[in-house]
BAFI-3210 file (N, C-alpha, C; in Angstrom, 3 decimals, decimal comma, padded with zeros to 6 digits):
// residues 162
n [1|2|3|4|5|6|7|8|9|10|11|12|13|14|15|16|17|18|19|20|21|22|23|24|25|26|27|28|29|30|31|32|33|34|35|36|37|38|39|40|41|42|43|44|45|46|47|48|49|50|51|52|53|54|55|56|57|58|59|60|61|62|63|64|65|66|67|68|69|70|71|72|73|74|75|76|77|78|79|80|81|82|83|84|85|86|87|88|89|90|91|92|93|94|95|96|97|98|99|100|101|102|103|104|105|106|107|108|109|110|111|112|113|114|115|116|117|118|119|120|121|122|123|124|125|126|127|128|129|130|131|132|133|134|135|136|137|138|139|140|141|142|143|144|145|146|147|148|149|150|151|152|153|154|155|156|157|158|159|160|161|162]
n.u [260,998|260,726|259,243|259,245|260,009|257,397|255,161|256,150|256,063|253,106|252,072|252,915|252,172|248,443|249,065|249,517|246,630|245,078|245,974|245,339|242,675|242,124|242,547|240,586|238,450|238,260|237,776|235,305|233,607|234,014|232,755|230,407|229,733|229,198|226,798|223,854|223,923|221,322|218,389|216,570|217,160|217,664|219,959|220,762|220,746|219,890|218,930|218,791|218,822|221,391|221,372|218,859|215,719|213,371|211,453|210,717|210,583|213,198|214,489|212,881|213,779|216,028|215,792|216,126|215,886|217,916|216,689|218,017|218,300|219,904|219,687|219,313|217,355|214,397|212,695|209,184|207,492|205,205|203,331|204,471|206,052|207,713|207,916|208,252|208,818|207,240|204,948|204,407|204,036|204,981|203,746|204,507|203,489|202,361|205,222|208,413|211,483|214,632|217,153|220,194|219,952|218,804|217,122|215,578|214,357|212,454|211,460|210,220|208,002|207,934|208,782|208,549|210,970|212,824|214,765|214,365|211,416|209,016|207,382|205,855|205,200|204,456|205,873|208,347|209,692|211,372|213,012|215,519|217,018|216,415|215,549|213,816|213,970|211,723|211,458|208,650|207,210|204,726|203,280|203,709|205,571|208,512|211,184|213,875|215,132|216,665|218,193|218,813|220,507|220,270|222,599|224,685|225,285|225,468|224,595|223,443|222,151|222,429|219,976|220,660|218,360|216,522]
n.v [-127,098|-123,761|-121,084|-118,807|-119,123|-121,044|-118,827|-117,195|-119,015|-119,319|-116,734|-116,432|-117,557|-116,877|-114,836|-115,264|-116,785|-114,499|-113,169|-114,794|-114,712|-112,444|-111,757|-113,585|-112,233|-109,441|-109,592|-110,622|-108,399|-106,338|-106,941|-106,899|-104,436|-102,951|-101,436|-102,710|-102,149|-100,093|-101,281|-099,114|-095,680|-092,559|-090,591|-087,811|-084,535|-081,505|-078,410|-075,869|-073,346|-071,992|-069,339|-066,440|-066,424|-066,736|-067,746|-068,991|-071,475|-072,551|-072,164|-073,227|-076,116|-075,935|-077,186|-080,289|-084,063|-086,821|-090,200|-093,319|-096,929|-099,677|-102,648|-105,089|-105,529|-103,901|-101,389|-101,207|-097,345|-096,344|-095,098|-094,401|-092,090|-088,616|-086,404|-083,523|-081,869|-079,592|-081,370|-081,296|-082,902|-085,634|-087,787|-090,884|-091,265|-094,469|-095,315|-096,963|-097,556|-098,364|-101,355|-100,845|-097,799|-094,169|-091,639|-088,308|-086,442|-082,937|-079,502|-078,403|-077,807|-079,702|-082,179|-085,578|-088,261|-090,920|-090,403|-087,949|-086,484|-084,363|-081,995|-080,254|-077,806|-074,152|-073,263|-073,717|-076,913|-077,104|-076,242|-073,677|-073,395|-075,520|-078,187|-081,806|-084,243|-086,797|-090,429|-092,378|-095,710|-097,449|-098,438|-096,438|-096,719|-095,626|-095,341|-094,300|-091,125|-087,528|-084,685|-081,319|-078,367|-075,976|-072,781|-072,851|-075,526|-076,522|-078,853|-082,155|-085,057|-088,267|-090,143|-092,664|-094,699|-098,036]
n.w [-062,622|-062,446|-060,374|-061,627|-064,348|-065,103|-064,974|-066,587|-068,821|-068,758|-068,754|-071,470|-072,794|-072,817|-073,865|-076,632|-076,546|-076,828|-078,917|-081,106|-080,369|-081,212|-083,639|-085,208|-084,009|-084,776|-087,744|-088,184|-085,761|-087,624|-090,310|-089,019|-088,600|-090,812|-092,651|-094,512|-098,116|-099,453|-100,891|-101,882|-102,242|-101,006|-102,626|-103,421|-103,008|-103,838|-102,838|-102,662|-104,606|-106,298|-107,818|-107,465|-105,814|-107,550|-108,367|-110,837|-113,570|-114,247|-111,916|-110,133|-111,058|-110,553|-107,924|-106,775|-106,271|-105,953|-106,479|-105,847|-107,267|-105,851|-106,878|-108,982|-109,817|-111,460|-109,702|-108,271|-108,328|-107,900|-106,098|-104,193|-102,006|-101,652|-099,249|-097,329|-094,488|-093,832|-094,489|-097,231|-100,322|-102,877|-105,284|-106,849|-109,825|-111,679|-112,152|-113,232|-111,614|-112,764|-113,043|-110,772|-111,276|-111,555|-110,772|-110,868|-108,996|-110,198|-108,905|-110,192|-113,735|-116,309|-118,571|-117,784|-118,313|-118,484|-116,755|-115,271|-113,358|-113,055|-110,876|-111,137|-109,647|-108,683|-106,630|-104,352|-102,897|-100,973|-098,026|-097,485|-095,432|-093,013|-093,233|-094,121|-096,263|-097,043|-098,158|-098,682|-099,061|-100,948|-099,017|-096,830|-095,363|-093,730|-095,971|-096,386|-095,779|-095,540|-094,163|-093,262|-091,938|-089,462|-089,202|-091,044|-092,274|-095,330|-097,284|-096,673|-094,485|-093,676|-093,049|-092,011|-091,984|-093,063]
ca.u [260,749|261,130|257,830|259,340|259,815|255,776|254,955|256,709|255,064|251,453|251,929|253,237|250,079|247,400|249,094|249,308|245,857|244,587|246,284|244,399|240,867|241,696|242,752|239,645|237,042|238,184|236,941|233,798|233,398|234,228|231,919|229,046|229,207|228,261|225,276|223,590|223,448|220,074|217,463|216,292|217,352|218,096|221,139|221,260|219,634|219,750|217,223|219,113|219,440|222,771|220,811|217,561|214,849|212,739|210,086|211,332|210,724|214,372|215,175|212,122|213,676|217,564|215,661|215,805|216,314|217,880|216,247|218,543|217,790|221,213|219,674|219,791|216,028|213,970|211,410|207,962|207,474|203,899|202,482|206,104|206,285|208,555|207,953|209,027|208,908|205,586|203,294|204,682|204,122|205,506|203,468|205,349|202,558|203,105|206,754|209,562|213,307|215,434|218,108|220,991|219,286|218,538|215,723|215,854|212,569|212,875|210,385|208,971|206,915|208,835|207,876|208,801|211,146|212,936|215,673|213,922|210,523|208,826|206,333|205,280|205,008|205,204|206,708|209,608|209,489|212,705|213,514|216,965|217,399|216,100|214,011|213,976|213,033|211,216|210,838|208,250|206,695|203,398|202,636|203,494|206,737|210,484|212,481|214,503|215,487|218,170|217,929|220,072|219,925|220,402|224,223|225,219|225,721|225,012|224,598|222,455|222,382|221,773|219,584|220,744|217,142|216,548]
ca.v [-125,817|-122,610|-120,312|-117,519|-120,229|-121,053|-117,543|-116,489|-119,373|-118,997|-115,383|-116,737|-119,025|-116,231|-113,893|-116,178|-116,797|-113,270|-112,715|-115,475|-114,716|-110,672|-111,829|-113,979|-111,358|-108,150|-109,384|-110,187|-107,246|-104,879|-107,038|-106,505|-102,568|-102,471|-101,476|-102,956|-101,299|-099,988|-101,027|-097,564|-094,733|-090,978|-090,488|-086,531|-083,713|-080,345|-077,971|-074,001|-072,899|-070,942|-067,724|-066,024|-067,318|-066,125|-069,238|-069,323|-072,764|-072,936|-072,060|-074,472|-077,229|-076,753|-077,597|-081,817|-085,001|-088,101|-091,353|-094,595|-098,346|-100,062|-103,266|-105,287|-105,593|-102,363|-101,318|-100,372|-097,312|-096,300|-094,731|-093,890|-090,376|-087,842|-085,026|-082,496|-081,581|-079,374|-082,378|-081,185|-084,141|-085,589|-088,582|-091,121|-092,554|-094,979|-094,756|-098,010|-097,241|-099,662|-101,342|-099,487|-096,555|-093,017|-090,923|-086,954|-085,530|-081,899|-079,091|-076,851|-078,285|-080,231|-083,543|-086,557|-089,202|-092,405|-089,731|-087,124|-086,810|-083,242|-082,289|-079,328|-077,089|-072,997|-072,826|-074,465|-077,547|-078,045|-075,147|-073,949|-073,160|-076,610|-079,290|-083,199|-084,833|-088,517|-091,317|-094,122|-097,094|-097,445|-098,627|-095,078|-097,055|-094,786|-095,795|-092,907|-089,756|-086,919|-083,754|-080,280|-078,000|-074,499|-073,050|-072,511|-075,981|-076,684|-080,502|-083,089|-085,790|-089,347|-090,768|-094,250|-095,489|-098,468]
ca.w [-063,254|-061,137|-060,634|-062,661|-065,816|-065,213|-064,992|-067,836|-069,926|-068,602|-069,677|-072,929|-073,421|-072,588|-074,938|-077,845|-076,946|-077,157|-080,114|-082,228|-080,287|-081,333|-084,789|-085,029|-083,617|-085,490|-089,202|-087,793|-085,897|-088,672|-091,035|-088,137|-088,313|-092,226|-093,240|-095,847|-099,079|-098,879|-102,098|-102,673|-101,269|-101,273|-103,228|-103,338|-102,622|-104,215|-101,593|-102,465|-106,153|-106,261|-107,544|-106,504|-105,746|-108,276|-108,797|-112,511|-113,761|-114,356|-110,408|-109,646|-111,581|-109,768|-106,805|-106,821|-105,434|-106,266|-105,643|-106,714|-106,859|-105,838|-107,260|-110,403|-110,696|-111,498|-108,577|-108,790|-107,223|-108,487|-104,665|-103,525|-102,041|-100,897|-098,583|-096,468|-092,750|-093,788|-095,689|-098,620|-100,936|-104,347|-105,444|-107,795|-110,596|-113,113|-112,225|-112,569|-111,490|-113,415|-111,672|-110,801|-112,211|-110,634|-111,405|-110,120|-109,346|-109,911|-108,232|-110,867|-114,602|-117,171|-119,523|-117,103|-118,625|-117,544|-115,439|-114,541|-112,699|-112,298|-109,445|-111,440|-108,630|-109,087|-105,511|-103,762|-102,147|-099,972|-097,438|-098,175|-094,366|-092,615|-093,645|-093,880|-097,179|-096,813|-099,029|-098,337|-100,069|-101,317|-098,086|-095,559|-094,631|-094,605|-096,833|-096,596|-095,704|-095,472|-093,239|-093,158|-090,624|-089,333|-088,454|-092,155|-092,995|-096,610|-097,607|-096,519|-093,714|-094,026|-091,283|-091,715|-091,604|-093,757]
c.u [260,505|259,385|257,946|259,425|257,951|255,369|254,849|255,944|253,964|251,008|252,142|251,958|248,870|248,123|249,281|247,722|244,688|244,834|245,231|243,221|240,864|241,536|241,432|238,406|237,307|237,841|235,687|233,070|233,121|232,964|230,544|228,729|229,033|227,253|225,153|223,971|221,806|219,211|217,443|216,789|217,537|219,066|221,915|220,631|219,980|218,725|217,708|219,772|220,570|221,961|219,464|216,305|213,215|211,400|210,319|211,143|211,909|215,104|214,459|212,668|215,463|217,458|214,890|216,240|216,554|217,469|217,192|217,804|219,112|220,725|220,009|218,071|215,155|212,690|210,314|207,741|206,068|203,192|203,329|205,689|207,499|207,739|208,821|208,570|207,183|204,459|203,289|204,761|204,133|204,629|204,254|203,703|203,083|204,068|207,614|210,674|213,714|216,390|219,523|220,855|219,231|217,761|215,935|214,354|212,749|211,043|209,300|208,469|208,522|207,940|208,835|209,476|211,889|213,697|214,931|211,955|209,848|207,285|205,200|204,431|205,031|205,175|207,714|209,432|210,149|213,145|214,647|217,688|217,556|215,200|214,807|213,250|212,828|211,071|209,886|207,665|205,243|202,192|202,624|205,464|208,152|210,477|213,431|214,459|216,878|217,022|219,061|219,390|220,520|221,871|224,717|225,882|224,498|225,393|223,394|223,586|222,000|221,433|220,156|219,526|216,832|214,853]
c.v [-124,795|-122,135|-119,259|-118,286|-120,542|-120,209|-116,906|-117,467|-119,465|-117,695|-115,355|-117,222|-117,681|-114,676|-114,149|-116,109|-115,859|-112,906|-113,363|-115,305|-113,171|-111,095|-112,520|-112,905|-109,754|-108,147|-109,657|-109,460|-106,220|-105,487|-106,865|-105,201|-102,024|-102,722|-102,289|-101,976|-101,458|-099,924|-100,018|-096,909|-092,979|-090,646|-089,033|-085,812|-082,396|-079,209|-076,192|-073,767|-071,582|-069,291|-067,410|-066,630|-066,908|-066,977|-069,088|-070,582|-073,498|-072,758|-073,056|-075,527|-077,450|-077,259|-079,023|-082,917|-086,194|-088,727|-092,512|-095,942|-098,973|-101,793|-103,805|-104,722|-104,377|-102,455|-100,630|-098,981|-096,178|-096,088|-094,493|-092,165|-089,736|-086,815|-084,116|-081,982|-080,501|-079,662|-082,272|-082,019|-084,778|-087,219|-089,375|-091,948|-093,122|-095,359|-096,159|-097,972|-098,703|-100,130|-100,753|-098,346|-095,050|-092,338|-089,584|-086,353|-084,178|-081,066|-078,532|-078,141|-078,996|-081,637|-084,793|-087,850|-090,446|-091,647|-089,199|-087,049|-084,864|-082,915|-081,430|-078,333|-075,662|-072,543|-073,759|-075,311|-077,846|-076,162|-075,228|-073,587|-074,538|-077,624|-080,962|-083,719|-086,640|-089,051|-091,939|-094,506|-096,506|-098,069|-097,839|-095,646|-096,080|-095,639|-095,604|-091,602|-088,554|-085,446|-082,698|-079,237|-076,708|-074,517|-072,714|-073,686|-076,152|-078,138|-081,455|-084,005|-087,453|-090,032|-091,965|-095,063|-096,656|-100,195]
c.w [-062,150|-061,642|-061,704|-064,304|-066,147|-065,221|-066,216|-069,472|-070,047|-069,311|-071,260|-073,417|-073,954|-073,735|-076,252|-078,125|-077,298|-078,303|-081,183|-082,246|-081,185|-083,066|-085,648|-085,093|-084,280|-086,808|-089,017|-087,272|-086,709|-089,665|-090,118|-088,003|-089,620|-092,422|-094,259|-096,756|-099,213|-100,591|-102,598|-101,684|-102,030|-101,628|-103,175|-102,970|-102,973|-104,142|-101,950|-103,600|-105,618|-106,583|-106,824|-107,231|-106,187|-108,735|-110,553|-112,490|-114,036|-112,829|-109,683|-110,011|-111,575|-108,538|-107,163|-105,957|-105,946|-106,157|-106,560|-106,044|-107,127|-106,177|-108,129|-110,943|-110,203|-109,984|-108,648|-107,668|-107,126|-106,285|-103,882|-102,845|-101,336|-100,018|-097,597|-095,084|-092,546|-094,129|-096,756|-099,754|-102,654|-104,409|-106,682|-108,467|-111,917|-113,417|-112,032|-112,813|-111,894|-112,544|-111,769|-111,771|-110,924|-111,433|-110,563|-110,427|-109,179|-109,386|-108,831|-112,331|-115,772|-117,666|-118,757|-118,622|-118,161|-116,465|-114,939|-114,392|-112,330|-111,345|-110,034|-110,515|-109,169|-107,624|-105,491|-102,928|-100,712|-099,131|-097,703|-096,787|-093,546|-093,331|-093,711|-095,328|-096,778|-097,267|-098,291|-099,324|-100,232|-099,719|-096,548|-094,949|-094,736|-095,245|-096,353|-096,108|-095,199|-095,345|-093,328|-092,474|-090,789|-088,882|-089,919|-092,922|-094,236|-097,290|-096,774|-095,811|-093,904|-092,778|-090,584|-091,448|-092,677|-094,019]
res [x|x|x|x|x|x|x|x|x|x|x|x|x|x|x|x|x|x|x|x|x|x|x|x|x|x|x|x|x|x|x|x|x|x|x|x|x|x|x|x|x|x|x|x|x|x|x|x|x|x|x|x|x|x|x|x|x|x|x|x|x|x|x|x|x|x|x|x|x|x|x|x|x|x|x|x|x|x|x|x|x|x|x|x|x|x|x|x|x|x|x|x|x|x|x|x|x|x|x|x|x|x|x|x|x|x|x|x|x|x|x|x|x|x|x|x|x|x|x|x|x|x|x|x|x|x|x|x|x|x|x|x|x|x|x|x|x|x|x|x|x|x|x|x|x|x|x|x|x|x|x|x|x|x|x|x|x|x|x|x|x|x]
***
C-alpha cells in the first residue's frame, strides 16, 4: 500500500469518526441548553395603561401581572409576594393557583376571585418608565422576575432566574 492510499484512508477513518462523535454530541448538547419549564413564574406583565394616568380604579386595574403554575398540581402561595425595585409590595393571602392555571393580580380595588387578585392600591405600582417586578416564596426566595428599561422599549424581560 503506497503512503498516499494510507493517508487517504486515515483521513477517511477520522472523518467518519467525527461525523458519528458530532452526530452523537449535538442532541445532547441542544438538550443541555433547555431550561426547565419553571413551576411558577411571571407570565406577563402589563406596567403602562394605554391612556392617562388618572389613578381611576379602572386605569389602576389595567396595570397587572400574570403569575402561572406550569404544573399539574395547584401551589400554595399564601406569603408569596411581588414587588418592585422601590419595596413596593403585593402580599398573596389565603391564595391556591391551580395547576396550569394563571391568576392576574391587578393594582387598584376589586373583589378577588380564582383569576384575578387585586392589591387595592389608589396609586400605581409598576413604573411605566423602568422597574423590575419580583416574585418570591413564602420563604424571601426569587422565584421570578421580569425587568423593562429606559430607551423606549415597551415589554418586559425575563431574567431567566429559577
Amino acid at each position: 500500500m503506497t503512503a498516499s492510499a494510507t493517508a487517504r484512508r486515515l483521513t477517511a477513518a477520522a472523518l467518519t469518526t467525527a461525523a458519528v462523535t458530532a452526530a452523537i454530541a449535538v442532541p445532547a448538547s441542544a438538550a443541555d441548553h433547555r431550561w426547565p419549564q419553571p413551576h411558577v413564574e411571571i407570565s406577563r406583565v402589563h406596567y403602562n395603561f394605554l391612556g392617562r394616568d388618572n389613578r381611576s380604579n379602572h386605569s389602576l386595574n389595567k396595570e397587572w401581572v400574570d403569575i402561572t403554575n406550569n404544573r399539574r398540581h395547584s401551589v400554595n402561595l399564601d406569603g408569596w409576594t411581588l414587588s418592585d425595585e422601590d419595596g413596593r409590595t403585593y402580599t398573596f393571602h389565603h391564595y391556591r393557583l391551580g395547576g396550569r392555571a394563571t391568576v392576574r393580580i391587578h393594582a387598584g380595588m376589586g373583589h378577588d376571585t380564582r383569576t384575578d387578585l387585586y392589591q387595592d392600591r389608589r396609586a400605581y405600582m409598576w413604573n411605566n418608565r423602568s422597574d423590575t417586578v419580583t416574585l418570591r416564596n413564602d420563604h424571601g426566595r426569587i422565584i421570578d422576575d421580569r425587568s423593562w428599561g429606559y430607551g423606549g422599549y415597551r415589554g418586559y424581560h425575563h431574567s431567566g432566574r429559577h
